[in-house]
N, C-alpha and C positions, 0 to 999 in steps of 0.2 A: 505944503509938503507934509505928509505923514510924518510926524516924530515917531518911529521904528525902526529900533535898533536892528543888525542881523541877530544877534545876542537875543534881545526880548524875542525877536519873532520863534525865533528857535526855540527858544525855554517854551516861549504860550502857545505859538501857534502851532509846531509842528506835532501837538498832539490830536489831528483834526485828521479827517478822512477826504482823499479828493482823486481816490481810482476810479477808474473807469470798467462799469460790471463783469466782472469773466476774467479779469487781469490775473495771469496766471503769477505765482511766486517763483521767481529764477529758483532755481536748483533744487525745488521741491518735488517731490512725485506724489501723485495724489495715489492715494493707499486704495488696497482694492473695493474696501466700502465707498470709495467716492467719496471722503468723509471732509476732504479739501474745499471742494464744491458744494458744499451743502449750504445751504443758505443762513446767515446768523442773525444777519439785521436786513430788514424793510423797511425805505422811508417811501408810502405813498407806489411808485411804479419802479424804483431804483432796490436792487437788491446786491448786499455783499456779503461775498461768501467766508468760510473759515479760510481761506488760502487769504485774500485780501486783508481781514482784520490782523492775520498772523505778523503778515507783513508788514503793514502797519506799525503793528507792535515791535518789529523790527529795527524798522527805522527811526523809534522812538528815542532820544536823548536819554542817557541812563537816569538822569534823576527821574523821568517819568515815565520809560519802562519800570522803574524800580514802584511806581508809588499806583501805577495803576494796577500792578502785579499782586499788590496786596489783597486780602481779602475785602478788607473797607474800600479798595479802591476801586473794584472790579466791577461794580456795579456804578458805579460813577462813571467809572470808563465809557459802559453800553451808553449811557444819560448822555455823556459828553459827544460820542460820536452822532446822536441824534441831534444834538444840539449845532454844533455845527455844520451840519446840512441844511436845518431849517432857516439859519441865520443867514448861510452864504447865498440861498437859493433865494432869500427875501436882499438880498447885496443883488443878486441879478434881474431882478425882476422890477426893480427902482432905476436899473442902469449905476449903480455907485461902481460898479467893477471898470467901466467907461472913464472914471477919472483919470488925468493926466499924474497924478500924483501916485495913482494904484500902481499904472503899465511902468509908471519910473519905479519905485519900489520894489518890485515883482525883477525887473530888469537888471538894478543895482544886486540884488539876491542870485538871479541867474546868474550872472560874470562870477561872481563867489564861487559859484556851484561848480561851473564850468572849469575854472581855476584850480579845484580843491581847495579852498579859504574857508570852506564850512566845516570843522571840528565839531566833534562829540557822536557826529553820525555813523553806522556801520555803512558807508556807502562802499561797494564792489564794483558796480558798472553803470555802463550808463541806463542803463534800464531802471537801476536804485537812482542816479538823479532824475530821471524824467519824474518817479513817482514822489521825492522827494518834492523837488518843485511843485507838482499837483497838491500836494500837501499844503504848502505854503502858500499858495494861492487864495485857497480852501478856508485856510485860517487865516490869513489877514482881511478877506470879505467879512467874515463872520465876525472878527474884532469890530472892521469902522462898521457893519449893521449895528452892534450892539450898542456902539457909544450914537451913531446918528439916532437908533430910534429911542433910546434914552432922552436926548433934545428935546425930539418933538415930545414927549411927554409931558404935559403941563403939572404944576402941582403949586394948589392955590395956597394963599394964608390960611385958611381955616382948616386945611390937612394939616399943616406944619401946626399948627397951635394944639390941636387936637391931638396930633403924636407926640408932642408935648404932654400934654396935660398926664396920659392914658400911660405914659411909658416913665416917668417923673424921675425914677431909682433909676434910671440908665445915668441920668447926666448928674449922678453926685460925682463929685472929683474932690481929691486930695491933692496936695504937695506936700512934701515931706525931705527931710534931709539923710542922710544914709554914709555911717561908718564902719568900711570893713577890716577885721582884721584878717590875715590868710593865717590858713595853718594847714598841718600836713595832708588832712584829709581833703584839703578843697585845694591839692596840687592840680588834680588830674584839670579843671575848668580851665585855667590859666594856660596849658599847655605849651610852659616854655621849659617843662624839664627843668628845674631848679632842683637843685640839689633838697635832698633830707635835712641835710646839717645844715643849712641857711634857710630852714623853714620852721617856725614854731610847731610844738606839737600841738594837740585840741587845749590840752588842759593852760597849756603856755598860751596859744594866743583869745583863751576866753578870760584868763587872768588878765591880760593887757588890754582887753574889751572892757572889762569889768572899771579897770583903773581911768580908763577915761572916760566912762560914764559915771565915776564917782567925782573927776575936777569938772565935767561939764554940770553935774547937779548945784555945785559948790560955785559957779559962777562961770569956768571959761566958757569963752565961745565955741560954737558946737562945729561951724564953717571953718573957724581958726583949725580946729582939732581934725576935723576932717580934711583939710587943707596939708596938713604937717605929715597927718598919720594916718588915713586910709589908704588902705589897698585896692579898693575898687577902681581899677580903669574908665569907668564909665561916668562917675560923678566925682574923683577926686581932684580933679582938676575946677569943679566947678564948686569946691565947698558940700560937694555931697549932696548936694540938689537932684533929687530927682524928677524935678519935672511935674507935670500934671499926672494924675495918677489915675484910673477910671476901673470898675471890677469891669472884668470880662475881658476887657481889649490890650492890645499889645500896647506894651509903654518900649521907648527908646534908650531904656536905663537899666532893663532886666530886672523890675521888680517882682519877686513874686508872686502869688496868690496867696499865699501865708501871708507877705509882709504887706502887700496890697489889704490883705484881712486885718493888719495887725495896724495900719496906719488908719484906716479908719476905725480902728475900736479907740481910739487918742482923739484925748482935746487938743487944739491949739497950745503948741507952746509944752505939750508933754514930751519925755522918754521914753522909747519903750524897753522891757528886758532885752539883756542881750540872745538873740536870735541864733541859732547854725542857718545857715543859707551854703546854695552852693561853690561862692566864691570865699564862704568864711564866715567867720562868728562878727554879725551885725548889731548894730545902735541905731535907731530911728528914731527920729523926732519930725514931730509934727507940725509943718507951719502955718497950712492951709487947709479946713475943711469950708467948701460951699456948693451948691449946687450952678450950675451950667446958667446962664440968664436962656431967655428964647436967644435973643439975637447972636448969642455965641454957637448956639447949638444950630440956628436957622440951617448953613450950610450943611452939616450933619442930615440933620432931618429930611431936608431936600432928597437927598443922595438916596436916603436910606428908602424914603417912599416911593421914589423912579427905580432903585432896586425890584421893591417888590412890585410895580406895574410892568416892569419888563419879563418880571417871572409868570404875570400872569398875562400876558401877553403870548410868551413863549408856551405856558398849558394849552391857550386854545390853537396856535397854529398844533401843535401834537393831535389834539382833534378833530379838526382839518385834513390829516394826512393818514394812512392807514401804516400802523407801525406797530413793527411784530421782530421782536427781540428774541432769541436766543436763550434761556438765562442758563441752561446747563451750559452752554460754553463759557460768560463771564464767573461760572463758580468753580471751575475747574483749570482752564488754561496754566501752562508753568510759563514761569517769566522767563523771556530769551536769551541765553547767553551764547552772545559770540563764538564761534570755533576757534579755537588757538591760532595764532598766524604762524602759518609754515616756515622755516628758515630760510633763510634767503642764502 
C-alpha cells in the first residue's frame, strides 16, 4: 500500500495539472479578447489554456498558491506543471496507474472529497471536486513514477567514490554544544508572549552569557550549565548538543549560518564569544570537527546521484515532447484570493 497521507498528497500533490483541454472555469466569463482561452502551456499534442491554469491556481492549498504566486516562484510553477505531465503520462504508459494500491488510494481520497473531509481547498461544487480529484490523480502517478524510476536507476561504487572524492568540503561535519540566554529582543522567536518584566534586557542577558562562559573557562561543565541555564528549547534538554552540523544543509537544532560559520572556525574542545542569534545571546563550543568516512556518506551520495540521473532523464523526455510555455503569463498573474463568504 502507498504510504500517502491525505495531508501529504494535498500539500505535494495537488499542485499538479490533470484537466481535461477546454475545461471551462465555473463562474468565469471569458473577456472579449478571448484572453481565457488562449493557450499557456503545450506539452506535445495536449494544450491548456489561461482559464485551466487560473483554476488550477485556484484550487491550490494556500501555502502554494501563496509560494507559486511569488515572483521566484512563477517560474517554477510553468517547470512544475510540465513536470507533472511528463511524469504521470510515463505512470501510464508502464501501466503503474493499474496498481491495486493506486485505485485504493485514489478511492480512500475520493470518499474525503465526496464527504467534504478535504480542508484547505476553495472547493464550491461539484465540478471543483471532479477537477480536484483529476488533480490528485495527476499527482500521485507522478510522485510513484518519480520514486519507481529513481529504483531502476543504477549507481555504481566508482560514482559514489568519485563524488566522493570531487565534492570532499560537502561532508565536513561538526558537533558542537550551544547555550542560549533569552533576552528582550529575541521575545518575538519564542512566541509565547512573556512578559517585558520576566525577560532580561540585551545588556542583562549578554552579562549572564558572559558569566557563564567565564565558570565554564574556569572549569565547569559546559552540558551541566547548559542543562541548568539555557533557554534554547531545542538542545536544553539535551546538554546543548547540537547534533551533527554540515554548511549548506538544514540541521534539526536551528543553527545558524553564522554559528554553523562560527563552529567550524573552533578547535575541539574551544569556546566561542558570546554570539546574538535569534533565540538569544549564544555560547558555543566545540566538540567535534571530522570529515564524513565514504561509508557514512555512501547513502547520501547514492541519493544525490539518482537525484541528478532523474533530472537528466527528465531534460530529454522535455526533448521528446514539443513544449511551448507562456512566460508573460507566469510573470504577471496575481495570486487568487477567495471572495469573502456571504452571510448566511
Amino acid at each position: 500500500m502507498l504510504n500517502l497521507s491525505t495531508q501529504t498528497v494535498l500539500v505535494s500533490l495537488t499542485l499538479l495539472l490533470g484537466l481535461a483541454p477546454g475545461t471551462p472555469v465555473p463562474g468565469q466569463a471569458e473577456d472579449e479578447s478571448g484572453a481565457a482561452g488562449k493557450a499557456i502551456v503545450t506539452i506535445g499534442d495536449e494544450t491548456l489554456t489561461r482559464a485551466q491554469v487560473d483554476n488550477m491556481l485556484r484550487l491550490l492549498p494556500p501555502q502554494q498558491r501563496s509560494l507559486f504566486s511569488k515572483p521566484e516562484g512563477k517560474q517554477a510553477f510553468a517547470d512544475y506543471i510540465v513536470r507533472s505531465k511528463l511524469y504521470s503520462r510515463e505512470a501510464r504508459k508502464r501501466e503503474w496507474d493499474t496498481r491495486p494500491e493506486v485505485a485504493e488510494t485514489i478511492r480512500q481520497f475520493q470518499a474525503k472529497l465526496e464527504q467534504n473531509q478535504v480542508r484547505g481547498l476553495p472547493i464550491k461544487n461539484d465540478e471543483d471536486r471532479k477537477q480536484v480529484l483529476e488533480l490528485f490523480k495527476e499527482g500521485l502517478l507522478m510522485k510513484l513514477a518519480e520514486k519507481e524510476l529513481k529504483e531502476e536507476l543504477a549507481v555504481s561504487a566508482m560514482e559514489v567514490g568519485s563524488f566522493y572524492q570531487e565534492n570532499a568540503a560537502v561532508f565536513d561535519m561538526v558537533r558542537g554544544r550551544r547555550l542560549v540566554i533569552r533576552s528582550e529582543a529575541s521575545n518575538f522567536f519564542f512566541g509565547d508572549n512573556r512578559p517585558k518584566d520576566q525577560t532580561l534586557s540585551d545588556d542583562e542577558a549578554r552579562a549572564k552569557a558572559e558569566k557563564l562562559r567565564r565558570e565554564i573557562q574556569e572549569g565547569t561543565d559546559f552540558e551541566a550549565m547548559a542543562a541548568l541555564h539555557s533557554e534554547d528549547p531545542l538542545t536544553s534538554g539535551v546538554g546543548g548538543d547540537t547534533g551533527i552540523v554540515r554548511r549548506g544543509l538544514p540541521n534539526k537544532t536551528l543553527v545558524t549560518p553564522p554559528e554553523v560559520d562560527l563552529l567550524f572556525s573552533l578547535e575541539e574542545g574551544d569556546l566561542s564569544p558570546i554570539v546574538k542569534t535569534p533565540m538569544g545571546f549564544a555560547l558555543l563550543k566545540l566538540e567535534e570537527k571530522r570529515k564524513m568516512s565514504l561509508i557514512e556518506a555512501h547513502p547520501e551520495i547514492q541519493a544525490r546521484i539518482r537525484n541528478q540521473k532523474i533530472e537528466d532523464w527528465y531534460r530529454q523526455m522535455r526533448l521528446q515532447h514539443r513544449i511551448v510555455i507562456d512566460p508573460s503569463f507566469f510573470e504577471t498573474w496575481v495570486e487568487f484570493t477567495p471572495p469573502a463568504k456571504a452571510a448566511e
